[in-house]
C-alpha positions in Angstrom: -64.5 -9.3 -28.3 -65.5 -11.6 -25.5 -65.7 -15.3 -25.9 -68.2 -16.0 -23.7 -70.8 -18.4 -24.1 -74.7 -18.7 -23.0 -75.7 -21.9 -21.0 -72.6 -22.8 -19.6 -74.1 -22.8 -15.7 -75.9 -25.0 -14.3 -79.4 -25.9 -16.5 -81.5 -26.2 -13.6 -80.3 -23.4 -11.7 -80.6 -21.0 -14.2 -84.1 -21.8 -15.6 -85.1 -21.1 -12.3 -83.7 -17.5 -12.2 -84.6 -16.8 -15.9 -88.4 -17.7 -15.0 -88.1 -16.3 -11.4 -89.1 -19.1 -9.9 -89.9 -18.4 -6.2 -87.7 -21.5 -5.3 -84.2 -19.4 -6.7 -85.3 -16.2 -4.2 -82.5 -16.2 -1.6 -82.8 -18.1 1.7 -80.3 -16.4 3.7 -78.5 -12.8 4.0 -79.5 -9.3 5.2 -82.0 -7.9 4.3 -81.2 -4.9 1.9 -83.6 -4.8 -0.8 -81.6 -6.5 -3.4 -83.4 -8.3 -6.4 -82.3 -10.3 -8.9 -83.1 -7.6 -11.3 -81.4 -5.2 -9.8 -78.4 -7.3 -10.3 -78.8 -7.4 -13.8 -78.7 -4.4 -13.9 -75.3 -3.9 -12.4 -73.9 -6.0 -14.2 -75.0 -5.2 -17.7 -74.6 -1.6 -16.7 -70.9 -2.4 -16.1 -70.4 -4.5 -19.6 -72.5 -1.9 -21.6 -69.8 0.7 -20.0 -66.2 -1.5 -19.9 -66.7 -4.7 -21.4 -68.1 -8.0 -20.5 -64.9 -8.8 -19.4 -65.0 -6.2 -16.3 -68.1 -8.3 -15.1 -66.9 -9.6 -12.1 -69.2 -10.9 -9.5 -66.8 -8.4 -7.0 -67.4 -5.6 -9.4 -71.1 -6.4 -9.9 -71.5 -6.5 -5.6 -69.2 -3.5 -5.7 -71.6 -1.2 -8.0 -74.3 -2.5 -5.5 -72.8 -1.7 -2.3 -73.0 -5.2 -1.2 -70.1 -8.0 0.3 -69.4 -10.0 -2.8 -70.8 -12.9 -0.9 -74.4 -11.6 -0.6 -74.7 -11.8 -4.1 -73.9 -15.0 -4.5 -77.4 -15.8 -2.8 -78.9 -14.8 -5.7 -76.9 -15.5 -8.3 -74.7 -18.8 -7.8 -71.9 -16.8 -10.1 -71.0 -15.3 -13.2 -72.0 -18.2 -16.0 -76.0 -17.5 -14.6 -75.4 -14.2 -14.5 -74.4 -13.9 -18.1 -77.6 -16.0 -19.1 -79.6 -13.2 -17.1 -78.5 -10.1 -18.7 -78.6 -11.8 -22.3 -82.2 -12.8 -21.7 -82.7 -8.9 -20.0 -81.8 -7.4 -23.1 -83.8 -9.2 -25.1 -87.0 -8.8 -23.3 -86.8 -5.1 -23.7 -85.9 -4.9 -27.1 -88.2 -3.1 -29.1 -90.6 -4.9 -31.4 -92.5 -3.5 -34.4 -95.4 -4.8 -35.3 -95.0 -5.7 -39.4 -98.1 -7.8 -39.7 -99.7 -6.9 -43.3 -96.3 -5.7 -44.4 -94.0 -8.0 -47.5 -92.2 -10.7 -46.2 -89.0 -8.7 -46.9 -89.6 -5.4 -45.3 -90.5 -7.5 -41.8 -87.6 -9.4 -41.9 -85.5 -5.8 -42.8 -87.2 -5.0 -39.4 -85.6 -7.8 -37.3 -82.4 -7.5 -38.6 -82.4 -3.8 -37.8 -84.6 -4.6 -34.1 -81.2 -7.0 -33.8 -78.5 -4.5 -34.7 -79.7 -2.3 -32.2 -79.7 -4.6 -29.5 -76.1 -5.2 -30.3 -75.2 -1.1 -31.1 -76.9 -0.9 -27.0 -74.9 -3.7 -25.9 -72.6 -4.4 -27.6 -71.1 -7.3 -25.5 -74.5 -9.2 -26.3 -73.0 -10.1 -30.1 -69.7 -11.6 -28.4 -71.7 -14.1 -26.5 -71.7 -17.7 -28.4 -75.5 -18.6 -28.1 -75.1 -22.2 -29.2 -76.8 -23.2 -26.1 -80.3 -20.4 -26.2 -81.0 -18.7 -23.0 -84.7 -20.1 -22.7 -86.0 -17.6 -20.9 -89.0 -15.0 -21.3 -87.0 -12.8 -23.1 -85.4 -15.2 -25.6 -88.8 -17.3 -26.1 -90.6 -13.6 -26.5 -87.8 -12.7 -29.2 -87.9 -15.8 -31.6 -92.1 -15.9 -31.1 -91.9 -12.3 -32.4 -89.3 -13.3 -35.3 -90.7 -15.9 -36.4 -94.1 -13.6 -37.3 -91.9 -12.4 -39.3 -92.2 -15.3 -42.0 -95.3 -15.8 -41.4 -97.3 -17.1 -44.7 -94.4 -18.4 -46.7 -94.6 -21.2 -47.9 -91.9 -23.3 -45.9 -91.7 -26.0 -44.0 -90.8 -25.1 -39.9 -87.5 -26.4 -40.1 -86.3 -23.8 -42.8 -88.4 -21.4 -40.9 -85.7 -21.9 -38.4 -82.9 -21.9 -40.4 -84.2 -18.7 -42.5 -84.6 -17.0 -39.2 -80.8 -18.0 -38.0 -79.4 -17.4 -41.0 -80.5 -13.8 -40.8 -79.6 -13.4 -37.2 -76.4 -14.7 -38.1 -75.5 -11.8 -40.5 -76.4 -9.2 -38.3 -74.2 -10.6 -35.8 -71.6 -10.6 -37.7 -71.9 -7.3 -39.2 -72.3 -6.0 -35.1 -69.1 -8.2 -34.5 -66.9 -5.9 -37.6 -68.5 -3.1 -36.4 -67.0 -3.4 -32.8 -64.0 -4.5 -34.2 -63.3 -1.5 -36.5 -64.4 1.4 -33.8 -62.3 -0.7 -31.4 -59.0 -0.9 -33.5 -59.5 0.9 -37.1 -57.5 3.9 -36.1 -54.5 2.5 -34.2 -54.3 -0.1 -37.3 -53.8 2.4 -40.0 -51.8 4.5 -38.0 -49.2 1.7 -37.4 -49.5 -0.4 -40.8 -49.4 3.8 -43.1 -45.6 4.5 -42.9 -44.6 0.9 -43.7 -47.4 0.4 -46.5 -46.0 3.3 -48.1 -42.5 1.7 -48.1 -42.9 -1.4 -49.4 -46.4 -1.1 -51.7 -45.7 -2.1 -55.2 -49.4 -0.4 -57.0 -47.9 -2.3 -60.1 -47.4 -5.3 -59.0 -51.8 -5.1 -57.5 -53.4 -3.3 -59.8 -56.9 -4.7 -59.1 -56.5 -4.5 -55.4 -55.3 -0.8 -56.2 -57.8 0.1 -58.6 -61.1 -1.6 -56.6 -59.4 -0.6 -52.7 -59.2 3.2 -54.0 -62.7 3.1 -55.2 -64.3 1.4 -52.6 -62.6 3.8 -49.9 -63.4 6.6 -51.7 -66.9 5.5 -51.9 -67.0 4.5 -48.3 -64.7 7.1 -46.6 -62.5 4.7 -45.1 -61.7 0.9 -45.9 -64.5 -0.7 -44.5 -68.1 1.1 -43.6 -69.7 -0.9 -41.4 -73.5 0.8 -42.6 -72.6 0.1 -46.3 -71.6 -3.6 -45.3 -75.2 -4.3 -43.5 -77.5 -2.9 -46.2 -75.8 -4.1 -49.4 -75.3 -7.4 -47.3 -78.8 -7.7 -46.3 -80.4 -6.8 -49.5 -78.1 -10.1 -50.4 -79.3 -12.3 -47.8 -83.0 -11.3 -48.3 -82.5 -12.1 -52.4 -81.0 -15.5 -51.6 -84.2 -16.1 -49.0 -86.1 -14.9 -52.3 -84.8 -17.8 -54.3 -85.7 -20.4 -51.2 -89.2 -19.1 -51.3 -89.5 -19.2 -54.5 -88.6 -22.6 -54.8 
């Protein structure tokens, strides 16, 4: 999993390109029908296929058929470029509207509208958003979340952190997800023969007892569908309790 992180170019430089502001459009270069969209598209086409990590600014001019250097006039390099294709996939996410639906089916909604961003790019749940995006496509997302908790009875701070707590979860369950398609196989296959060696059942007998049932249950030892739902029916109880209150 990348550890990339959003906002990391320059501010003012990549406001302008986020908003396409006609002062970021390239001075200078041939003329060959590039856009800064199109470049986006490059790029996340090559990290939805290899990896954020294989998104080079080369790679991305390669997949283009341009010199690596008429790219950079129009994007100044890869830290804007990441803030571009973040903000890209969220503006085309999907969004249900939930109005007139319970607070907790809407909010089920996000948190699904959220895991499949990350199941269609996965690099997006790698990136550390600590610093937002600001762009159309961020602003459009958290405007269209935020409906989501519309008439409860909090105040807009813990509208916020209701809204990033939930995020949070599904981020994380995206994050295992990865994780286990990326490396669950090759793990057991290495860690079997010497488990079976040295495994005392005895000496665990709640590990052995609870571990058997919960892989029998789930086919393997950790189900990444099972994890979401019973962990988001969790997190929508505890926002229960918060309204409540």
């Amino acid at each position: 999993m990348s550890t990339e992180r959003s906002g990391a170019g320059d501010p003012a430089r990549t406001l302008r390109l986020l908003w396409r502001d006609p002062v970021a459009a390239p001075k200078r270069g041939p003329r060959q029908g590039l856009t800064i969209d199109a470049v986006v598209d490059a790029a996340t086409a090559l990290a939805d296929a290899e990896g954020l990590e294989a998104v080079s600014m080369r790679r991305v001019a390669q997949a283009l058929g341009v010199a690596p250097m008429t790219l950079y006039t129009y994007v100044p390099g890869k830290a804007e470029l990441l803030d571009l294709m973040l903000d890209a996939a969220y503006a085309r996410m999907p969004r249900e509207d939930t109005s007139g639906r319970p607070w907790r089916e809407r909010l089920t909604v996000v948190a699904e509208e959220n895991l499949a961003l990350y199941r269609t790019h996965p690099w997006a749940a790698g990136i550390a958003t600590n610093r937002p995006v600001l762009g159309p496509g961020q602003l459009a997302k958290y405007e269209h979340e935020l409906s989501a908790l519309d008439d409860l009875d909090l105040d807009d701070v813990t509208l916020d952190d209701a809204l990033a707590f939930l995020l949070a979860f599904v981020r994380s369950c995206a994050q295992a997800a990865a994780a286990q398609q990326r490396d669950d196989q090759s793990w057991w296959d290495a860690s079997e023969p010497l488990l079976a060696r040295v495994f005392d059942e005895k000496a665990y007998p709640r590990a052995v007892r609870v571990g058997s049932a919960a892989g029998q249950a789930h086919g393997s030892a950790y189900d990444p569908e099972h994890a979401f739902r019973f962990g988001l029916a969790r997190v929508l109880d505890g926002l229960a309790a918060l309204v409540a209150g």
